[in-house]
N, C-alpha and C positions, 0 to 999 in steps of 0.2 A: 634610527637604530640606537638600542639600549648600546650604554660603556660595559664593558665587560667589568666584572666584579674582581679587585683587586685580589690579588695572591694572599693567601692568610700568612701570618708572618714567621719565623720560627724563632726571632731574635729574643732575648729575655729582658725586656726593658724592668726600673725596677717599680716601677708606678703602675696600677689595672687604669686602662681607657676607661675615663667615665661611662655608666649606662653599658658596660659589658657586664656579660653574667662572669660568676668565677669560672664556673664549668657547664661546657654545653654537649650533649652529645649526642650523636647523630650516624643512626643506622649501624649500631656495635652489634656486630655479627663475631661470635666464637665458635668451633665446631673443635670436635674430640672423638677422632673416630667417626662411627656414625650416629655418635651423639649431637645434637646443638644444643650448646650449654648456654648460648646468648646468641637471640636472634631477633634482628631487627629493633634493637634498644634504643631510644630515644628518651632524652630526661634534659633538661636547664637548671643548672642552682645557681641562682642569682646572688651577688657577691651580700658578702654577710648573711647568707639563709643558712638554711638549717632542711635539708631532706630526709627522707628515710626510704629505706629499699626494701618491703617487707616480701617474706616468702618463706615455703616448706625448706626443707633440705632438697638439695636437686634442682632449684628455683632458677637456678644463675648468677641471683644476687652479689655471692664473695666472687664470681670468675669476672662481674661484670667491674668489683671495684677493683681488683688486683689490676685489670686493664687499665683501668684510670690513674693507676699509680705507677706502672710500667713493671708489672711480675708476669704480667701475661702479654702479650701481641695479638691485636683482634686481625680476623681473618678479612675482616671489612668491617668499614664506617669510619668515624672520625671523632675525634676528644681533641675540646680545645679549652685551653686554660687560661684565662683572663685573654682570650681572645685567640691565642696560637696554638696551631697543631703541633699535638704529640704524637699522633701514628707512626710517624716515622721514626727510624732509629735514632738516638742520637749521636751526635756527632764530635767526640773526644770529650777527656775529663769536665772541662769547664762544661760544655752544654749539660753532661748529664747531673753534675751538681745545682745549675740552673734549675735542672728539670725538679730535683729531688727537693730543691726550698720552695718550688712551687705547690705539691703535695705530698703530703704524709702522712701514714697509715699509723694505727692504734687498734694491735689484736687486741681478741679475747683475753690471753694467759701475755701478759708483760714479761712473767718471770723467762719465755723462750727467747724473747729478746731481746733481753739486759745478760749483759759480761756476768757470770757469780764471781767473777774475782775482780770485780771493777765496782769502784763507789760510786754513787752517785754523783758525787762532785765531779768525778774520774769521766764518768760515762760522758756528762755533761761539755765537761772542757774539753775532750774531743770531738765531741759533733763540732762546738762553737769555733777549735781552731783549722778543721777541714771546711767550715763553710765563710767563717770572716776571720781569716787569720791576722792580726794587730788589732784587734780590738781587746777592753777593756776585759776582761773573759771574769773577774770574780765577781766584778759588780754586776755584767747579766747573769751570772748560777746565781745568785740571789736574789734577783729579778724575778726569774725562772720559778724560785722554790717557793718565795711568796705567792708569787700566782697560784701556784695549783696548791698553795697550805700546806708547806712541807718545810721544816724549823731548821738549824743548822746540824740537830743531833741527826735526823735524816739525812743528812748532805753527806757525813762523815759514812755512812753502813752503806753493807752490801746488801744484793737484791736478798738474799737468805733472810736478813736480820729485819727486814718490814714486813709489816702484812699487806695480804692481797690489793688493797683500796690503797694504800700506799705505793705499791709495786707501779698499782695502774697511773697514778698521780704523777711518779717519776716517768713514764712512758709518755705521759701527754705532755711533760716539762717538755723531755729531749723532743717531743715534734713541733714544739711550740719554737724552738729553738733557733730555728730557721726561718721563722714567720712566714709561714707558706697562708696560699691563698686558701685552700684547700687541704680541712683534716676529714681522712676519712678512716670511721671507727665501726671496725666489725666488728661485733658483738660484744663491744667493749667494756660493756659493764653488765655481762652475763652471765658471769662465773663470780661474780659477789653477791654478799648477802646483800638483801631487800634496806636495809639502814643505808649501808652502803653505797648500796647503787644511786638512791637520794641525794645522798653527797657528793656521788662525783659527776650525777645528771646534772643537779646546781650549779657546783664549779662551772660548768663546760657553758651552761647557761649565764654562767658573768663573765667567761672570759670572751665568749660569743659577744657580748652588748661592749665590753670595754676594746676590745680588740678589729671586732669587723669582719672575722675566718670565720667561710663557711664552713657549714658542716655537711657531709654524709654518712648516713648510720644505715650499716648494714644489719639489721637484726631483723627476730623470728616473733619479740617481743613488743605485741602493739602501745602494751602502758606505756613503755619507752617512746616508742613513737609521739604517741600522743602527748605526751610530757613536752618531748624536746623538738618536734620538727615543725614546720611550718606547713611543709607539703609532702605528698607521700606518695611513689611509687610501689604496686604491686606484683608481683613475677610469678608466673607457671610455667614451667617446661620452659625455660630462656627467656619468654616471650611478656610484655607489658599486657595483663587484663584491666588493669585499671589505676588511673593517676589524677591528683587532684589536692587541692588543698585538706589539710591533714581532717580537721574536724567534719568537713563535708565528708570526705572518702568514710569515716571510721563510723560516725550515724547515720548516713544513709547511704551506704551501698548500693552502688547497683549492679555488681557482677556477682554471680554467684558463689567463686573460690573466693572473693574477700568476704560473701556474708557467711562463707564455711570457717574461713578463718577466726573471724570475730566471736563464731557459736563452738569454736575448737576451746575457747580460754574455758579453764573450770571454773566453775560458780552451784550457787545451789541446785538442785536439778537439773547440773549437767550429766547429759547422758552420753560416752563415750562409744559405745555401741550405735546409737543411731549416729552420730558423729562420721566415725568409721562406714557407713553405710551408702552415707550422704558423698564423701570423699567417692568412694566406688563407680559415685553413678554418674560422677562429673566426667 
């Protein structure tokens, strides 16, 4: 007779178990109404990877990451993070600050989640003294602001006085903040321009190799994908159509909503119309 499989743990040691993934997840069921916005999800990001979650609007994608970050409660299934479950609620300040250094999220628009009467430096030293209070705090914000390429005249302004790519820059500082296992970025460099985006796909790509944090990117945008993930989940109607290492999935398809997707990007002789058509009769 098999030992029965040990209790998964919910303690927050500060080391990942060798040979765990950062994030594994298993059977994420959401419902809304008599909607199911996530059903039956299943995905692994193994520690230091890089995934992507592609899909329409409607797809599930952002209700499945908001779950993995604790903005949502799945109805069923399971997320574990360097090995321990988070379904459950947590249990007083410390665990849920635990919870919060282990992942953390990076919208689209930064500017909704930066203080406009708070500096950067401001923003910064507060994350730093609610999650390691006595520690050195100016020498990490400058830590922080070389990493993601942002000078000390950045350090001093508020969100108003940077632009967009800067805005986003200081949002991935304060997530970085924390050295969570797990960043997860929705649509995070979707509302910048094409130069833009470049530079802060790169960054995310060196602080990935110097660092070790996985990544999950929520986007609609396959270049992105393909730029920055390793491997690639696809979503319709809540549900996984198709999952696989990123360049296999994106050249050769084999479900048909990701070859619709792939024929949705515009290029020469794209025709919208049949597009729209094709969608209809899936």
């Amino acid at each position: 007779m098999s030992e029965a499989a040990p209790p998964v743990s919910e303690a927050a040691p500060s080391t990942a178990v060798p040979g765990v993934p950062a994030l594994e997840i298993t059977g994420l069921c959401r419902t809304f109404g008599a909607v199911r916005a996530v059903d039956e999800v299943s995905f692994t990001l193994p520690a230091g990877g890089s995934l992507g979650i592609v899909g329409e609007s409607g797809s599930g994608k952002t209700t499945t990451a908001r779950i993995v970050v604790g903005l949502e409660r799945a109805d069923a299934g399971r997320v574990l993070v360097k090995g321990r479950a988070r379904t459950g609620g947590a249990r007083g300040k410390a665990e849920r600050l635990a919870r919060a250094r282990e992942v953390q999220m990076v919208f689209q628009d930064p500017y909704l989640s930066l203080d406009p009467r708070t500096s950067v430096e401001a923003a910064l030293r507060e994350t730093l003294r609610l999650h390691f209070p006595g520690t050195d705090h100016p020498a990490r914000i400058k830590e922080l602001l070389d990493q993601v390429g942002l000078d000390t005249r950045a350090a001093e302004a508020l969100p108003r006085q940077l632009s967009g790519g800067q805005r986003q820059r200081v949002a991935i500082a304060r997530a970085l903040a924390v050295q969570p296992a797990v960043l997860v970025l929705d649509e995070a460099v979707a509302a910048l321009d094409v130069s833009v985006q470049a530079q802060v796909l790169n960054l995310l790509a060196d602080i990935r190799e110097q660092t070790g944090i996985g990544y999950l990117f929520i986007t609609h945008d396959l270049g992105v994908v393909r730029c920055v993930t390793d491997e690639v989940v696809v979503m319709r109607h809540g549900r996984i159509v198709e999952a696989g290492p990123t360049a296999e999935v994106l050249d050769d398809p084999r479900n048909a909503y990701t070859r619709l997707l792939l024929e949705s990007v515009p290029r020469p002789g794209w025709d919208p119309d049949r597009i729209a058509a094709a969608r209809r009769a899936l």
